[in-house]
C-alpha positions in Angstrom: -9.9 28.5 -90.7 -6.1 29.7 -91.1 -3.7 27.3 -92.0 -1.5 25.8 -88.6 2.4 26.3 -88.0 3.6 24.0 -85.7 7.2 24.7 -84.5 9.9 23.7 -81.7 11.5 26.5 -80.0 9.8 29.4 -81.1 10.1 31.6 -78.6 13.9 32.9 -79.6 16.4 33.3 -83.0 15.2 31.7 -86.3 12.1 30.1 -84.5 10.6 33.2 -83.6 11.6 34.5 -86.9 10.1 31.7 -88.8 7.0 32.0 -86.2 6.5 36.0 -87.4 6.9 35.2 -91.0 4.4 33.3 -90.8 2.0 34.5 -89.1 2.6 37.7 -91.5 1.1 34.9 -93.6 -2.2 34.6 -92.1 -0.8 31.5 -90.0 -1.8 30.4 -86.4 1.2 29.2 -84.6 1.6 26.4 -81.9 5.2 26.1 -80.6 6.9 24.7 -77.3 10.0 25.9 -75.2 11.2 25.4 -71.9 10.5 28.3 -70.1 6.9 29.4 -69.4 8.0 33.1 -69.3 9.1 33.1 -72.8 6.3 31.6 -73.8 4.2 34.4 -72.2 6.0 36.9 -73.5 5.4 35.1 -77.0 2.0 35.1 -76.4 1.6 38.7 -75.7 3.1 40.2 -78.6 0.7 42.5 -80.3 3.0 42.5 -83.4 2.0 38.4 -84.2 -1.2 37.9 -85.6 -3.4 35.6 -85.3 -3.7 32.6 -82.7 -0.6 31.8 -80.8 -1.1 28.0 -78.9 1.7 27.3 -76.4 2.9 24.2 -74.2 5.7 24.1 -72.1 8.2 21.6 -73.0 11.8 20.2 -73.0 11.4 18.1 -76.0 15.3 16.6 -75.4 13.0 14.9 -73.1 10.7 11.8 -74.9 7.9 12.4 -73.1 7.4 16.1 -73.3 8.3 15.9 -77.1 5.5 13.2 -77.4 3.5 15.6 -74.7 3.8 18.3 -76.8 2.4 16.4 -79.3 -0.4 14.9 -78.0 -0.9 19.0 -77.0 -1.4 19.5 -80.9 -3.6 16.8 -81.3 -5.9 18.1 -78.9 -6.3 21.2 -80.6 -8.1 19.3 -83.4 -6.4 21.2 -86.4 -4.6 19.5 -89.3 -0.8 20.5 -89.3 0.0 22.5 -92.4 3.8 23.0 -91.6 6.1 21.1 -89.2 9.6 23.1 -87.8 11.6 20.4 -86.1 13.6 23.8 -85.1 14.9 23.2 -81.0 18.3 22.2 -80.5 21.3 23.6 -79.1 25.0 24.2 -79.7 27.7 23.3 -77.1 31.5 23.9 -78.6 34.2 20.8 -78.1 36.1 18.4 -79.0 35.4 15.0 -79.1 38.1 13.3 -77.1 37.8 16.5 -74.4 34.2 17.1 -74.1 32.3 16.2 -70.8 31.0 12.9 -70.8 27.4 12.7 -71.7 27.6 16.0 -74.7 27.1 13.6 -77.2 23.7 12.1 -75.3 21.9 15.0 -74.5 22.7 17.2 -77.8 21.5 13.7 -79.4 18.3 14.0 -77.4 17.6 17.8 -78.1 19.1 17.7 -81.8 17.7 14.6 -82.9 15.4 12.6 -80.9 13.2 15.8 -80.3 12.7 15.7 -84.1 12.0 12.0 -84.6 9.5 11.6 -81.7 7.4 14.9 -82.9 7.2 14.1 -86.2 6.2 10.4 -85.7 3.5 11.7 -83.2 1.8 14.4 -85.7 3.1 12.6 -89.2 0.0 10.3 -89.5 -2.3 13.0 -89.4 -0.5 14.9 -92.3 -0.3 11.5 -94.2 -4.5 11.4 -93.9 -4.7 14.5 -94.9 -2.0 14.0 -98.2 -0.4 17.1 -97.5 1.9 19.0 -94.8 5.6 20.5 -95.2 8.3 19.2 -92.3 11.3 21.3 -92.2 14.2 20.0 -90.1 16.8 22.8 -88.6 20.0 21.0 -89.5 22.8 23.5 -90.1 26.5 24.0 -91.9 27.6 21.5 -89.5 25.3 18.9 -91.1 27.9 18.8 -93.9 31.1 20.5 -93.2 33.0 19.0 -89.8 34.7 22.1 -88.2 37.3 22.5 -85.0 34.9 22.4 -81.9 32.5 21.2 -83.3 32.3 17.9 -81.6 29.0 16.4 -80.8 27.0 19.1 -82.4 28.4 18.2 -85.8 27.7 15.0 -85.2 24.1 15.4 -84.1 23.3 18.0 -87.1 25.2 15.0 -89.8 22.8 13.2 -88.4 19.8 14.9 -88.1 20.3 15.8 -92.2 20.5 11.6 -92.6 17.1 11.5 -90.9 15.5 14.2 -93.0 16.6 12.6 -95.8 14.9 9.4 -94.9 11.9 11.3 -94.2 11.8 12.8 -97.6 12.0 9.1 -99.4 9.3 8.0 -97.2 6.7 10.7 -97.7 7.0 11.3 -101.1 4.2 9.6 -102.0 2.1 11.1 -99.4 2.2 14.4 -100.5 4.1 15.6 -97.6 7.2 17.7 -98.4 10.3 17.6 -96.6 12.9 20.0 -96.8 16.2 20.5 -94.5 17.3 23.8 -93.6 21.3 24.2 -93.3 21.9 27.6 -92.6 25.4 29.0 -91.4 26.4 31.3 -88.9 22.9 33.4 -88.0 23.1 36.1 -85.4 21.5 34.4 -82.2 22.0 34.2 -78.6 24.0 31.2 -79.6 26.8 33.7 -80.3 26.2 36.0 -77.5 29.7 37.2 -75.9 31.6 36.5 -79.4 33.5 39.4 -80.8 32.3 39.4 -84.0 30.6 42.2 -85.6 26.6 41.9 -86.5 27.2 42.4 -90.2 29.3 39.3 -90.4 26.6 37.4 -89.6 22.8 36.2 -91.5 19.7 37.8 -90.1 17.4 35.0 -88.7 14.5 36.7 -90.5 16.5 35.8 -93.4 16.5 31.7 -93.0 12.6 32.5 -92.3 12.4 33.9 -95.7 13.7 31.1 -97.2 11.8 28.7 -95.4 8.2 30.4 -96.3 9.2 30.9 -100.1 10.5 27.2 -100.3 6.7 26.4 -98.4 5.3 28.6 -100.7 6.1 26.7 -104.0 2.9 24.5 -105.6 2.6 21.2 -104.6 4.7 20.2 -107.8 7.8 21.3 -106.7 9.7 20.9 -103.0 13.2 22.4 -102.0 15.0 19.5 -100.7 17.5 21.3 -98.9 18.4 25.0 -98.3 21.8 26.2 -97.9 22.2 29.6 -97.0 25.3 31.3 -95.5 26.8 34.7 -94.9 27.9 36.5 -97.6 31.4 36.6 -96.6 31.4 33.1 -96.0 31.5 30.7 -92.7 32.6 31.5 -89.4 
């Protein structure tokens, strides 16, 4: 049986990179997103190998994160790898932003992370092995103008990673938090920047199968990768 990638928002950006990579690898996939059509479209790509599961889900929501993973469960696979990868990016200041930014980029950034990984954790706990990586971001250690809530949802979500990592040490589940800069995603649709000053999302998913692909010994705690000619 191949080994199971389970990942949030995999349908666009680095999650659908990450998603190829690793199904390159000989993975099957299950991931989530929020529109059906994208899902489909997912689905029906001759270029993935392997066996892609989907669910439709707005995991910003607790009960379709903790759908999505009862959805897994059902599939009666042990997780190999966990990408707490959906989020989103909305630019602002604190003091201007509209009121309720900070609650529901704490709810996709964050609480979508927490609530999947408690509801598939145990099972990777029973089994003494897994790798969770958490999507954090530049912004999880480097405050910037308009950055608002996002910054403060991506500090946190590294905090909560790091926890993780202390906690599951033991249990032979590796933890690693991804903080990648500026990657060239629809998040920067409209922005007149040319391509080349930004990273290539299959690049993070590079990164994130070589750091899964270390023994059992080792795990990268954190990668930080950015454009060569620095942050944008």
């Amino acid at each position: 049986m191949n080994k199971l990638l389970v990942i949030t928002g995999g349908t666009k950006g680095i999650g659908r990179s990450i998603i190829e990579r690793f199904a390159h690898e000989g993975f099957d996939v299950v991931t989530c997103a929020r529109k059906e059509e994208d899902l489909r479209a997912l689905k029906n790509d001759s270029g993935i190998s392997g066996e892609v599961f989907t669910h439709q889900a707005d995991v910003s929501e607790e009960e379709q994160a903790k759908g999505f993973a009862a959805y897994v469960h059902s599939l009666n696979r042990p997780v190999d790898v966990l990408v707490n990868n959906a989020g989103y990016f909305v630019p602002g200041e604190i003091s201007t932003e509209p009121e309720g930014t900070l609650d529901s980029m704490m709810r996709a950034n964050l609480y979508s992370a927490y609530h999947i990984t408690r509801g598939l954790v145990e099972g990777m706990k029973q089994q003494q092995s897994g790798h969770i990586f958490n999507m954090c971001s530049i912004a999880s250690i480097k405050a910037y103008p308009n950055g608002g809530s996002y910054a403060i949802t991506k500090f946190a979500l590294l905090g909560f990673s790091k926890c993780l990592r202390e906690e599951l040490k033991t249990s032979g589940i590796r933890v690693t938090s991804i903080l990648p800069g500026a990657t060239r995603t629809a998040s920067w649709d409209g922005v007149d920047l040319p391509d080349e000053r930004f990273m290539k999302p299959d690049d993070v998913a590079d990164m994130v199968y070589a750091a899964y692909a270390l023994s059992s010994r080792s795990v990268v705690e954190e990668i930080l990768i950015r454009p060569q000619l620095g942050d944008i």
